[in-house]
LUMBALO-485086 format. One record per residue (C-alpha): x, y, z; residue number from 1; residue in three letters. Coordinates in nm, 4 decimals. Layout:
! LUMBALO-485086
{X X; Y Y; Z Z; n NUM; res ala};
...
***
This chain:
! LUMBALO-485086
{X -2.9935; Y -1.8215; Z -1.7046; n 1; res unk};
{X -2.6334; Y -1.7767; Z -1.7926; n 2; res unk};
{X -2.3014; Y -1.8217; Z -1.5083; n 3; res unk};
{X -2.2280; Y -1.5667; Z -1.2645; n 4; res unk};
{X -1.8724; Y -1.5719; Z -1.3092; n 5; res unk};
{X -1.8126; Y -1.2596; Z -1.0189; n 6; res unk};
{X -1.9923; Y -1.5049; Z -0.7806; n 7; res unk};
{X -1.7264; Y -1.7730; Z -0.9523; n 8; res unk};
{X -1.4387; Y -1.5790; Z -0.8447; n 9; res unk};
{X -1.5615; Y -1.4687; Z -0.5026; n 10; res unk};
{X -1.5687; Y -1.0803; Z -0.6495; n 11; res unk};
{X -1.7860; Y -0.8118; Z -0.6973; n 12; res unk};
{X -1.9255; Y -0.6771; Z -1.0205; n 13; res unk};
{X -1.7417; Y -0.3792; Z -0.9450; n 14; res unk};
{X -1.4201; Y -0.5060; Z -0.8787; n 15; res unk};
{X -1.0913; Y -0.3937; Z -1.0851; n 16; res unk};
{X -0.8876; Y -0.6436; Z -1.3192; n 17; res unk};
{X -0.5740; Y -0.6387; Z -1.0484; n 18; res unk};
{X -0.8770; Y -0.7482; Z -0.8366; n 19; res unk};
{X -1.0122; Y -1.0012; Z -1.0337; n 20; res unk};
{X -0.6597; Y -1.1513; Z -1.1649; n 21; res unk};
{X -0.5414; Y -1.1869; Z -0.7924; n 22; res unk};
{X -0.8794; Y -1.3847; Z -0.7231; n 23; res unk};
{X -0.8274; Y -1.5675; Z -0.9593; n 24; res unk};
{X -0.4316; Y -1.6708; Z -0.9366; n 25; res unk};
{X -0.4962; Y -1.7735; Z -0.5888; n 26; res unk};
{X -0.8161; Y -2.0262; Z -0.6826; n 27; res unk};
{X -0.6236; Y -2.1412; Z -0.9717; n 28; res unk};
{X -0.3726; Y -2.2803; Z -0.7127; n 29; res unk};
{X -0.5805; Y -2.4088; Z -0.5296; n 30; res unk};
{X -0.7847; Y -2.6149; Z -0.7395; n 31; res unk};
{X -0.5292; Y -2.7081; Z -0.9922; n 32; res unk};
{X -0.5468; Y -3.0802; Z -1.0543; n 33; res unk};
{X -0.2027; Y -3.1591; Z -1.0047; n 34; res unk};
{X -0.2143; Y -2.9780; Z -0.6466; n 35; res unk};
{X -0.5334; Y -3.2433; Z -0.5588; n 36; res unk};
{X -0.4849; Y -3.5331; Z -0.6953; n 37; res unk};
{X -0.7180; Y -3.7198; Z -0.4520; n 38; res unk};
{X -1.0292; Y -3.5374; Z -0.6296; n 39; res unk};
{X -0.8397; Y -3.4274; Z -0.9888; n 40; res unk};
{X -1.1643; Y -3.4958; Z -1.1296; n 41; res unk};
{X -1.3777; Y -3.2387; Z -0.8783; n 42; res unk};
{X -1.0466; Y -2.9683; Z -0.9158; n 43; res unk};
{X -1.0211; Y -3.0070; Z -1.2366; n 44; res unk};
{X -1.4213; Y -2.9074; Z -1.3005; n 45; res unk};
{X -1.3555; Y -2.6154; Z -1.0888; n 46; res unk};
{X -1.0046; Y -2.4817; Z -1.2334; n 47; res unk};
{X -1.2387; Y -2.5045; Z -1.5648; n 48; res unk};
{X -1.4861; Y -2.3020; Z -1.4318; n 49; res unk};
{X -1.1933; Y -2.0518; Z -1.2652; n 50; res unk};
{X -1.0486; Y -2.0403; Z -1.5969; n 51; res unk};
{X -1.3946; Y -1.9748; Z -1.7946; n 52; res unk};
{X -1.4604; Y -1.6900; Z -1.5103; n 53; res unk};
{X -1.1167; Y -1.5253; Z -1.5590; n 54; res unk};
{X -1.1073; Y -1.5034; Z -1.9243; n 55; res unk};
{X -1.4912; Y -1.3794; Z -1.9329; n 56; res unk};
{X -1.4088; Y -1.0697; Z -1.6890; n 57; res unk};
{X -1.0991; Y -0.9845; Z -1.7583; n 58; res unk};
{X -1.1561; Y -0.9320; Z -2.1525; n 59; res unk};
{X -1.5052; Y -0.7750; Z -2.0223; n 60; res unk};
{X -1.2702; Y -0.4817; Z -1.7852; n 61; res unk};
{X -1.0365; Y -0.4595; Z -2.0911; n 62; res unk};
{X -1.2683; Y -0.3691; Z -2.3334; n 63; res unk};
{X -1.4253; Y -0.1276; Z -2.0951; n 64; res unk};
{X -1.1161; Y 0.0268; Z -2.0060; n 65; res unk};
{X -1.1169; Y 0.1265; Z -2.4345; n 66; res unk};
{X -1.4413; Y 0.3144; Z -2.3902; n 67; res unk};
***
């Protein structure tokens, strides 16, 4: 079963890319390594996984926005 990268970001499969780029900017600060540097390893898992999420949806919305 693949990722549910909405469920990642906390958004809904509906949600716009200003939606899903806000989500994201505010879990990328908080889970950035160098802001928790008692658990890097654990935050830095996470930002991955924030990252992976972002990039997945928002080039998903963008192409959709062409059709």
């Amino acid at each position: 079963m693949g990722k549910d990268y909405y469920k990642t970001l906390g958004v809904s499969p509906d949600a716009s890319y200003q939606d899903i780029a806000k989500q994201f900017r505010g879990l990328a600060i908080t889970y950035h390594p160098l802001k928790n540097p008692k658990n890097m390893a654990q935050a830095n898992y996470k930002f991955c996984e924030i990252c992976e999420a972002f990039e997945v949806l928002s080039t998903r919305k963008q192409a959709l926005a062409f059709l």
